[in-house]
Steps between C-alpha positions, in 0.01 A plus 500: 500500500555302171903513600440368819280237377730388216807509795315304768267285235711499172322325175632151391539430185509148356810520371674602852306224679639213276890668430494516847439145570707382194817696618501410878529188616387574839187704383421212294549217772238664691233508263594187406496299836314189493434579129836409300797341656834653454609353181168674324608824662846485411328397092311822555762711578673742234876402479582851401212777610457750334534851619148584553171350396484738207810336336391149551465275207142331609469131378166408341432317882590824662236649294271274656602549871450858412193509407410255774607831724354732309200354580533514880586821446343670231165327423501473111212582284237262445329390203145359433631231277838368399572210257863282534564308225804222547372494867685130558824694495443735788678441809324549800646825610398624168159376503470734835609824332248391218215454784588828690330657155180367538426476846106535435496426111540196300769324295452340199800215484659275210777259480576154446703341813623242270727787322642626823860484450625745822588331831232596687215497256162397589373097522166585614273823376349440869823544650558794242189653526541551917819668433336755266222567766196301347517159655144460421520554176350351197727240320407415114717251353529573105491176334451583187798667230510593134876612422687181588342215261319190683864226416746776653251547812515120544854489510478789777281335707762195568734745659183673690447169688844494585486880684429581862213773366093457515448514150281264310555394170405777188370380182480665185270605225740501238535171355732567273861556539787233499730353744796323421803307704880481397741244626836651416710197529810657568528809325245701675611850298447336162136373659436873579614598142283259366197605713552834354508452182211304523384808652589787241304245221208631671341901548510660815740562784764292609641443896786268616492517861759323716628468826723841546809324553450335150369807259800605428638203334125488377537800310855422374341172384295667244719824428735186346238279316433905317144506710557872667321586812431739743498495860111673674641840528625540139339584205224251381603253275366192393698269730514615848755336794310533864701390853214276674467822790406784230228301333226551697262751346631431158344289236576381138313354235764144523741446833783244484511414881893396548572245752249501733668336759781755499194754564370380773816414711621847445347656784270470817197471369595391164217284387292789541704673234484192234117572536537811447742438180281226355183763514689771249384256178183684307526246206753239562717347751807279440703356843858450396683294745766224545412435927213333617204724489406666882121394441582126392686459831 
């Protein structure tokens, strides 16, 4: 009986459904009618299939659209509770696969939209909050910090009003802290230099973060003035030289924010990443920069 069954009624698995829409064009046209035009499809399409869905090389997306299956499927566990921290990040699709968990529980969700550096992030927690299955839940704006000193937080803010994001303005209850600007007047490496040494004169942990097209010349900068460095996946040292996209989650006791122009231009939503670089500082801050600044514009 089970044979006949398995002939007549065979189980799907996720990653059959999706190979077999990603390898056939037709297949894929008609689940996609009135959905995606033909230029998506052909985008969706592997250019070289592989031989069966066991061999594929799945894409973090394709992870996504499988679980997406899976759930149609397979009906995942559920939990009572689940927390999400760096929720502004989520794309929709994933905020669904995070929902299919807690169909009857309750979420518990951080983030900051203001730091959401991915295309697709989040510019509402409304918005944000549908796609993760609560639409009526409660929103509580935190207002309120203690790592980033009050001057640095200021500085943040400027670029804050210039964002797309429902975020008001955070203060802080550190009043100490300093926060210092650089004109570079034509020799922006020997400003950076500069800015680090003034760095190194004090204790604590040192970041130069750039735009990632300009580290590397960052980094040479100092290797020749005899200030070594090391890049966020080496070994600590006292000097550390951070590409604007791998700062986030990092923080050091003084940054020297390079360019900040350079930073924002760099990618889609690049002003969303200067916020995020400007907010690495614990203790001090110092802008280096020889273009007009992007929150004096």
């Amino acid at each position: 009986m089970s044979a006949c069954v398995e002939a007549v009624w065979p189980k799907l698995r996720p990653e059959e459904v999706v190979a077999g829409l990603l390898m056939d064009a037709e297949a894929l046209a008609r689940a996609a009618s009135g959905l995606l035009d033909a230029d998506e499809q052909r985008a969706l399409l592997w250019p070289r299939p592989p031989r069966s869905p066991k061999s594929a090389r799945w894409s973090t997306a394709d992870l996504v659209l499988l679980d997406e299956v899976a759930g149609l499927l397979e009906h995942p566990r559920g939990y009572g509770h689940v927390v999400v921290d760096e929720a502004q990040g989520l794309s929709p699709m994933e905020c669904r696969a995070v929902a299919r968990r807690v169909p009857f529980g309750s979420l518990t969700v951080l983030g900051d939209l203001a730091q959401g550096t991915t295309p697709w992030a989040a510019a509402s927690w409304q918005v944000q909050m549908t796609h993760l299955g609560k639409p009526d839940a409660t929103i509580v704006p935190l207002t309120t910090g203690f790592r980033v000193p009050a001057a640095v937080l200021a500085l943040a803010g400027r670029v804050l009003d210039r964002l797309d994001v429902d975020v008001p303005r955070a203060d802080s209850l550190r009043r100490d802290g300093e926060l210092r600007v650089r004109r570079a007047n034509g020799d922006l490496s020997g400003a950076v230099v500069a800015a680090v040494r003034d760095a190194l004169a004090h204790e604590g942990s040192v970041g130069v973060i750039a735009a990632d097209p300009q580290a590397a010349a960052v980094r040479e900068a100092l290797t020749a003035a005899g200030l070594p460095s090391c890049g966020p996946d080496e070994p600590a040292a006292r000097v550390t030289v951070v590409p604007a996209t791998l700062a986030k989650g990092l923080e050091y006791d003084h940054v020297v924010a390079v360019e900040p122009a350079a930073v924002a231009e760099a990618e889609q939503r690049g002003l969303n990443r200067l916020y995020v670089v400007l907010t690495r500082a614990v203790t001090r801050l110092e802008i280096v920069h020889e273009r007009p600044l992007p929150w004096e514009q």
